[in-house]
PASE-711400 format. One record per residue (C-alpha): residue in one letter; z, x negated, y. Coordinates in steps of 0.001 Angstrom, whole numbers, padded with zeros to 6 digits, always signed. Layout:
REM PASE-711400
AZXY ...
***
This chain:
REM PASE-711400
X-084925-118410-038761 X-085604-115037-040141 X-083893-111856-039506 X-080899-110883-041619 X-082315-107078-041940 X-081790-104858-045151 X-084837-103900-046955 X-085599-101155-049404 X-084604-101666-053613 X-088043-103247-054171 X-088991-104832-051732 X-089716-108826-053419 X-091576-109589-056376 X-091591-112402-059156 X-095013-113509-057834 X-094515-112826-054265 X-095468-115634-052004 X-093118-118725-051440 X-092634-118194-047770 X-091045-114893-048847 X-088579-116421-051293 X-087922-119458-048935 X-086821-116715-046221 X-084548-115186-048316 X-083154-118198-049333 X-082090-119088-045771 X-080931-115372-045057 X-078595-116515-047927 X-077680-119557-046758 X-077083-118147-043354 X-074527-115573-044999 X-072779-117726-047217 X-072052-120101-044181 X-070473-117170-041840 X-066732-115901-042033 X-066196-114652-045453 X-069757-115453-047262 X-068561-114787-050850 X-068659-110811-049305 X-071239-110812-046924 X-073514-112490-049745 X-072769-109822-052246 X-073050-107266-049996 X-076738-107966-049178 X-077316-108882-053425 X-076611-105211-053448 X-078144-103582-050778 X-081778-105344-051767 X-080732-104783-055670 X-079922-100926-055113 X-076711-101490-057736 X-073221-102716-058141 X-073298-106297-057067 X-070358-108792-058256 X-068695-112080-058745 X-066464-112062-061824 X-064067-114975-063652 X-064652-116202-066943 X-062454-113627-068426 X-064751-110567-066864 X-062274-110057-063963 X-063431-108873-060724 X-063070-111505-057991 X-065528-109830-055524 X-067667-107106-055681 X-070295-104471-053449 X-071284-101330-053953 X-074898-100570-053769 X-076868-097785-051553 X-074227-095079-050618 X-071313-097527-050519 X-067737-096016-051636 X-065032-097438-054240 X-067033-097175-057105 X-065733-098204-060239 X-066422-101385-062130 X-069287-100195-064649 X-067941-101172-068205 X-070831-103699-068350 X-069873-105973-066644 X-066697-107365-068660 X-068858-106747-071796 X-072117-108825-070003 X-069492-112258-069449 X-068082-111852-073176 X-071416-111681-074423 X-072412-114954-072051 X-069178-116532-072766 X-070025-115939-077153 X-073575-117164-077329 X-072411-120163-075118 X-076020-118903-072544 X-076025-119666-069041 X-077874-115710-068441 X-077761-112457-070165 X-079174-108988-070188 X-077614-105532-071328 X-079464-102211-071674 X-077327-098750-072629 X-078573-095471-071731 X-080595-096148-068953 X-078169-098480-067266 X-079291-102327-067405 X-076830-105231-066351 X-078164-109018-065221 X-075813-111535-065704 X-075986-115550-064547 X-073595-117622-064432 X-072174-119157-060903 X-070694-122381-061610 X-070159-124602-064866 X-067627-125101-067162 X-065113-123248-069445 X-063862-121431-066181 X-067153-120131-064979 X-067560-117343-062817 X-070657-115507-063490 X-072668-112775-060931 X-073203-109687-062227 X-075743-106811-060825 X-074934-103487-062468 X-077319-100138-061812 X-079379-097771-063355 X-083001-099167-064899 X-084062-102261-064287 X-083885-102541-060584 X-086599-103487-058322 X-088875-106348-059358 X-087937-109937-058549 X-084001-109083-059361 X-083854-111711-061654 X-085126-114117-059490 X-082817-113156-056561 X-080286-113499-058808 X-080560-116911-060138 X-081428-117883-056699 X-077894-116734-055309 X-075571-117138-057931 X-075051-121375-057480 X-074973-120208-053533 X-072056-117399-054796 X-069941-119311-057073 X-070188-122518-054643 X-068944-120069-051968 X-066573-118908-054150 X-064783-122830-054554 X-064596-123376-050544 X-063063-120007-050149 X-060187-120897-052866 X-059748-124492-051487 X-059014-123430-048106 X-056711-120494-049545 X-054907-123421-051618 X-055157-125608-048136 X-053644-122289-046605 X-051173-122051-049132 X-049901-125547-049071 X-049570-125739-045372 X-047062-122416-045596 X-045486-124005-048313 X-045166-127629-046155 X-044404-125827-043063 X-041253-123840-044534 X-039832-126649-046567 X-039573-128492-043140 X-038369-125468-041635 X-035840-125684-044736 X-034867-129198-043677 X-034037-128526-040263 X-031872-125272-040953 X-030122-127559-043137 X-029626-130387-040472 X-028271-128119-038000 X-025785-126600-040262 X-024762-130227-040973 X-025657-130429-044674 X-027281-133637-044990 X-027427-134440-048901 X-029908-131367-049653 X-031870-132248-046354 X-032282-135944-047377 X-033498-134238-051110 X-036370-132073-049419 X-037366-134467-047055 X-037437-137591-049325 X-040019-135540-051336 X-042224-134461-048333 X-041971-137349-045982 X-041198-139515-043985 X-037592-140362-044573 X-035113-138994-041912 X-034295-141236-039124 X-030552-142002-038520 X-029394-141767-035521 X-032235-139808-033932 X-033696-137942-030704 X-034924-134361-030673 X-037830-133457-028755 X-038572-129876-027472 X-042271-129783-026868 X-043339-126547-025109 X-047200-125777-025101 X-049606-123217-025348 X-048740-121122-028757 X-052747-121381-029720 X-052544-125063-029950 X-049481-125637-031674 X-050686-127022-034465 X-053263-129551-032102 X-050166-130483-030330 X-048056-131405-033130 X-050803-133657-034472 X-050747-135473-031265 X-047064-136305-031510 X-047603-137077-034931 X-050051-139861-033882 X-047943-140794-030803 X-044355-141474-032691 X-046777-143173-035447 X-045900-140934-038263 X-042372-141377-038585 X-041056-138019-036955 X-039927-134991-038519 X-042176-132381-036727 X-041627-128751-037106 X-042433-125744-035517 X-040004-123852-034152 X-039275-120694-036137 X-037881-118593-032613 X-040130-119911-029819 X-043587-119354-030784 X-044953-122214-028274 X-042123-124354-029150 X-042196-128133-031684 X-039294-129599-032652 X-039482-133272-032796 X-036898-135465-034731 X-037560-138891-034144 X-036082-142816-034360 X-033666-142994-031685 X-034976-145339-029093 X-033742-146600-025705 X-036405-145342-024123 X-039736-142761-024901 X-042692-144674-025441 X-045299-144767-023016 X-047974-142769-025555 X-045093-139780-025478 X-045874-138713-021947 X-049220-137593-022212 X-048666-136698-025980 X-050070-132752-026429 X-051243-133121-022619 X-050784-131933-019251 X-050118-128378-020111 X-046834-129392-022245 X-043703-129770-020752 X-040755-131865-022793 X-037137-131821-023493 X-035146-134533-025061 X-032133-135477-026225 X-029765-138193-025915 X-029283-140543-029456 X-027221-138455-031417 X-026219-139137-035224 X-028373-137278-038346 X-025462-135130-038541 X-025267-134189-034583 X-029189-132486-035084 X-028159-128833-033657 X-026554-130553-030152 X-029371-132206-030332 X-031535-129881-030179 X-029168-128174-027511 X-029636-130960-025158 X-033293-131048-025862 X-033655-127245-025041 X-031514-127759-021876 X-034065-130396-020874 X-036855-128846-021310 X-035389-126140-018705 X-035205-129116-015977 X-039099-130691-017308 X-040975-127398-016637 X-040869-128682-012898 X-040303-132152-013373 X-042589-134693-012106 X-044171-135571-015038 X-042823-133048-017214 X-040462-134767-019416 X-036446-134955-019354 X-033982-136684-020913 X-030871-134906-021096 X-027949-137436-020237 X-026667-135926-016874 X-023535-134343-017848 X-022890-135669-021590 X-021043-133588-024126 X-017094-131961-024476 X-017289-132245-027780 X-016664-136452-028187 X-013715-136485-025548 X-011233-133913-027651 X-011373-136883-030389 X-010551-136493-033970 X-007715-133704-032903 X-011133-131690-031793 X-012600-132245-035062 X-009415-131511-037335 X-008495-128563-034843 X-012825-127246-035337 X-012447-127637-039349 X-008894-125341-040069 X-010096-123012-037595 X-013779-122625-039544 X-011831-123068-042991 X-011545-119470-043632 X-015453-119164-043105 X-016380-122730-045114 X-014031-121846-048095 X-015280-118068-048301 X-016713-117075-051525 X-018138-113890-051909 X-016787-111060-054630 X-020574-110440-055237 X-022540-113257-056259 X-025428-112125-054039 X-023504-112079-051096 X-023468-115229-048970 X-021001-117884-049049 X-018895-120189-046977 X-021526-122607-045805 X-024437-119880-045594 X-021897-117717-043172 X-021405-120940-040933 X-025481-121620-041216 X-025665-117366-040130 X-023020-118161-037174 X-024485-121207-035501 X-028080-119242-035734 X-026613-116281-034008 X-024660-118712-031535 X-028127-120731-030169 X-030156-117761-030873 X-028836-114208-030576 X-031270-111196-031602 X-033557-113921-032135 X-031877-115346-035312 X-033328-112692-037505 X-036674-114920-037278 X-034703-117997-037700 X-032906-117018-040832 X-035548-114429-042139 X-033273-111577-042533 X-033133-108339-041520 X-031073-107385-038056 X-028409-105470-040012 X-027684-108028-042477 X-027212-110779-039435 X-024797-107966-037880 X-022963-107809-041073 X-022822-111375-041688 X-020937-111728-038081 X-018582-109169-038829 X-017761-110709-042164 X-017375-114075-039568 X-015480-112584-037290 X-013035-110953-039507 X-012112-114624-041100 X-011861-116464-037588 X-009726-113747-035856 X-012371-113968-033332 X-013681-111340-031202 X-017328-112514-031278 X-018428-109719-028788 X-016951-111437-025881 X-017872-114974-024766 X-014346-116660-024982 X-014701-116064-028810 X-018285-117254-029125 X-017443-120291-026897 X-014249-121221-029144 X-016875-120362-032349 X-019559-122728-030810 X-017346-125514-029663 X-015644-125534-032886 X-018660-125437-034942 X-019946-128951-032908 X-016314-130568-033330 X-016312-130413-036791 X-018989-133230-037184 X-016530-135335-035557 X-015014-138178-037890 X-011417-137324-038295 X-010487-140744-040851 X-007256-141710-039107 X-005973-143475-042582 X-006720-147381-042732 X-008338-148912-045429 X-006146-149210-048817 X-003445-152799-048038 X-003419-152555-044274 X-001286-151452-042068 X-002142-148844-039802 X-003139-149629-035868 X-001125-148541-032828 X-004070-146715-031736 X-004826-145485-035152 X-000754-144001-035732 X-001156-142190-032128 X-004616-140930-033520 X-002653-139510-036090 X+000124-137820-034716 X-002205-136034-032001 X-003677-134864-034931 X-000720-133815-037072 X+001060-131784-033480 X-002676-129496-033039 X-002100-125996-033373 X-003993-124050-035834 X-006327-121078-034813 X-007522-120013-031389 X-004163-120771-029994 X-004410-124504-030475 X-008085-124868-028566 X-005526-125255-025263 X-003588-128646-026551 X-006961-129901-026547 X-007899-130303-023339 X-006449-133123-021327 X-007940-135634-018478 X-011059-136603-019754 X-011885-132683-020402 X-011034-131866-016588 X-013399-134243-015771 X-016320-133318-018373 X-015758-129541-016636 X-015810-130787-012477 X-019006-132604-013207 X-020703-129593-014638 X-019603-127223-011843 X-019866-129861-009560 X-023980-129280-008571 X-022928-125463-007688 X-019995-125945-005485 X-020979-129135-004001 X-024873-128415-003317 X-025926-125063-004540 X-026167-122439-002421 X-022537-120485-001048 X-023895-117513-003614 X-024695-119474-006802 X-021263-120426-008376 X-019765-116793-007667 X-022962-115393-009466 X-022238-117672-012834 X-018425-116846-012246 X-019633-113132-012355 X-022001-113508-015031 X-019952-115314-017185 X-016623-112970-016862 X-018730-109974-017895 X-019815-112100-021161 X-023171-113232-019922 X-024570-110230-019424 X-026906-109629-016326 X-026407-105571-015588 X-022761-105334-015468 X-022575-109071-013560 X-025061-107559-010974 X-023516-104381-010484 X-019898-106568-010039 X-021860-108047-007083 X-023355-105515-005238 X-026921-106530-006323 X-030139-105785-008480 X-030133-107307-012110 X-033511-109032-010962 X-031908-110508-007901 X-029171-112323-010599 X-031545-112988-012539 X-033287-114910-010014 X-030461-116340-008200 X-029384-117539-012492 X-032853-119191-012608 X-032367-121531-009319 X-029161-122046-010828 X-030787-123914-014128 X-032788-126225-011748 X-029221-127265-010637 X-027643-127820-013477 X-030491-128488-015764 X-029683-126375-018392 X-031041-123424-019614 X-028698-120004-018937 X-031000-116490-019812 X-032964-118113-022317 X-031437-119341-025940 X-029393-121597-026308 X-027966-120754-023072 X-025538-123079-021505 X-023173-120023-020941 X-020627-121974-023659 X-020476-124658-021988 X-020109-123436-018668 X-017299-120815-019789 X-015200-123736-021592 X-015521-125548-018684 X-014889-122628-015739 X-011811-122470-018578 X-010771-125931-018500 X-010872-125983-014534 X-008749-123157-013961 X-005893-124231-016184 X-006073-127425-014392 X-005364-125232-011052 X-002780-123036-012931 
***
């Protein structure tokens, strides 16, 4: 294999002998195969040519070029437009143009009426045997010309697949299904109903390795995405099934660790993804690295269709909101912001692809319609909980000719006697909440350690922040923070990391001590 070395402008003839053409024809070869070989071929055209060196469209564009000996930005000579026109007129496959001492070769690349043609630009003639070298790299150019453009079309495709997925599950966890079912009908597969979401955590580099493996191992008919916060995070939405199937386990292998989800409905995507997230907390040292999240189960299904009616008037404000300015978001892109901010914090600016001072204007907007103070926890709690109420079915009317049920009447009047607002989040919760809220504290004050539920307690009345909780206590901020860590192995749920459990664990720290009071 020869050396890829420059030589001086004349350096090859026409009649030189065939062992010296064959070796440049595999120095070309070698260049055109490297990492960017539409450049690093020109390059070397011009560098042996001594001249201007380029690849140009049918039109006499530029597409690539290289500067002979000296280098610099040179301009494009005014040849080499004039030497395609003239190529592109007399219908010739090569052309030649001499003015005042300044001689252009063209030959053309490829075929067809969208030819690109090579052009080598300088003053005389240039050394002997440019014509030769010439015809000899300009297929070799223009074919390294069509792979570059395929894979920046391949390129551009993926981008364009991987956002509108991204597009389908923004709109799942804001709960608009009709546009999602739009999108995703288009790119396939269909979206499962009722589902389980998967958290796959790898190594970032082989995301896109790992998601074909899951691809393969739910045969095709998941929604796979990549999550747009967590780097070495997929999001899986898949058939709901009673159980994973055996392939899942060792799906993106050993060095992934996976969270999932109980069955939840189409509609219930973003506590899906919750649980899934909280899962994946407990499967990082899990045998066998994969959880299923049904320890504790969810508030939201025991307040009922008063939850859900009680979750919609308080969001109303925020759902009904239109905007005096027609570029400033509406009611359901303000709920879409809130619930980004909720599960992500900081972090949502990468979710929703805005800038951090239009998120922080977008929550004050929120916060102004609620009557929330979104600052503290209480109000983000109340703002969270209400947010996964409100895909609660609330139809409490029977169908048209019968007579309305016992069950269905009480139903009702529950619903009619909630309170609007804030206020009404109390009425709420009755038995079944007290008991959702002991079994979630119940791994700290039953078997955690004597310091772990006063370290939440702290953490949590100090809004879930670590330095003002650790000063409370007499401690470091990495002492709570590791003392907050053992505490997710206990309750398997994730706390410093987004989506924390820090909702859930104030509602239910809430609900326990108005059971006391």
């Amino acid at each position: 294999m020869p050396e890829l070395t420059d030589h001086p402008a004349g350096d090859f003839t026409d009649s030189g002998p065939a062992a010296g053409r064959a070796e440049q024809l595999l120095a070309m070869h070698r260049l055109a195969l490297g990492a960017d070989g539409t450049a690093a071929l020109l390059g070397w055209l011009a560098r042996r040519g001594g001249r201007w060196t380029g690849l140009l469209d049918a039109h006499g564009a530029v597409l690539h070029a290289a500067a002979g000996p000296g280098g610099g930005a040179r301009p494009v000579p005014p040849l080499a437009a004039e030497g395609v026109a003239l190529m592109r007129s007399q219908g010739t496959d090569a052309a030649r143009i001499d003015r005042d001492g300044v001689t252009g070769w063209f030959v053309a690349a490829d075929s067809g009426e969208a030819r690109s043609v090579l052009a080598a630009v300088g003053p005389g003639e240039g050394p002997p045997g440019l014509p030769r070298l010439l015809a000899d790299a300009a297929r070799l150019a223009g074919l390294c010309r069509q792979v570059e453009e395929a894979a920046r079309q391949r390129r551009r495709s993926a981008v364009a697949d991987a956002r509108s997925r991204e597009a389908v599950l923004h709109l799942l966890m804001i709960g608009e299904l009709p546009p999602a079912h739009r999108i995703a009908g288009a790119l396939g597969p269909v979206l499962p109903d009722p589902v389980r979401v998967r958290v796959v955590e790898g190594p970032a580099a082989r995301r896109a390795e790992i998601a074909a493996a899951w691809d393969r191992a739910t045969g095709d008919r998941s929604w796979i995405v990549p999550c747009p916060v967590n780097a070495g995070h997929l999001i899986v939405i898949s058939p709901a099934v009673p159980t994973p199937a055996a392939g899942d386990r060792d799906a993106g292998g050993a060095d992934c660790a996976v969270g999932m989800s109980a069955v939840v409905p189409l509609r219930g995507t973003a506590l899906g993804y919750e649980q899934a997230f909280h899962a994946l907390a407990a499967a990082r040292s899990a045998p066998g690295r994969q959880v299923v999240f049904d320890r504790y189960g969810d508030l939201a299904p025991l307040l009922g269709p008063a939850g859900a009616v009680w979750a919609r008037r308080l969001l109303r404000p925020v759902a009904e909101y239109a905007p005096v300015r027609r570029a400033d978001p509406a009611g359901p892109e303000l709920l879409g912001t809130l619930m980004s901010w909720l599960h992500f914090g900081p972090a949502a600016v990468r979710h929703l692809k805005v800038h951090r001072n239009t998120l922080a204007a977008r929550i004050r907007r929120v916060e102004e319609l609620l009557g929330l103070d979104l600052e503290r926890l209480p109000g983000q709690a109340t703002a969270a909980l209400a947010l996964r109420l409100r895909g609660i079915p609330t139809e409490t009317e029977p169908p048209a000719g019968e007579q309305p049920t016992a069950t269905a009447t009480a139903t009702a009047t529950a619903v009619t006697a909630v309170t609007d607002g804030p206020a009404g989040l109390e009425e709420l919760f009755g038995t079944a909440a007290e008991h959702w809220a002991q079994a979630l504290w119940r791994p700290l004050t039953a078997a955690g350690p004597p310091a772990a539920a006063d370290s939440v307690r702290a953490w949590l009345a100090h809004d879930a922040r670590v330095a003002p909780a650790a000063a409370a206590l007499g401690i470091s901020a990495p002492a709570l923070r590791k003392r907050l860590v053992r505490v997710e192995g206990l309750l398997q749920r994730s706390l410093l990391e987004p989506p924390s459990a820090k909702y859930d664990l104030w509602l239910a720290g809430h609900i326990t001590g108005r059971a006391a009071r």
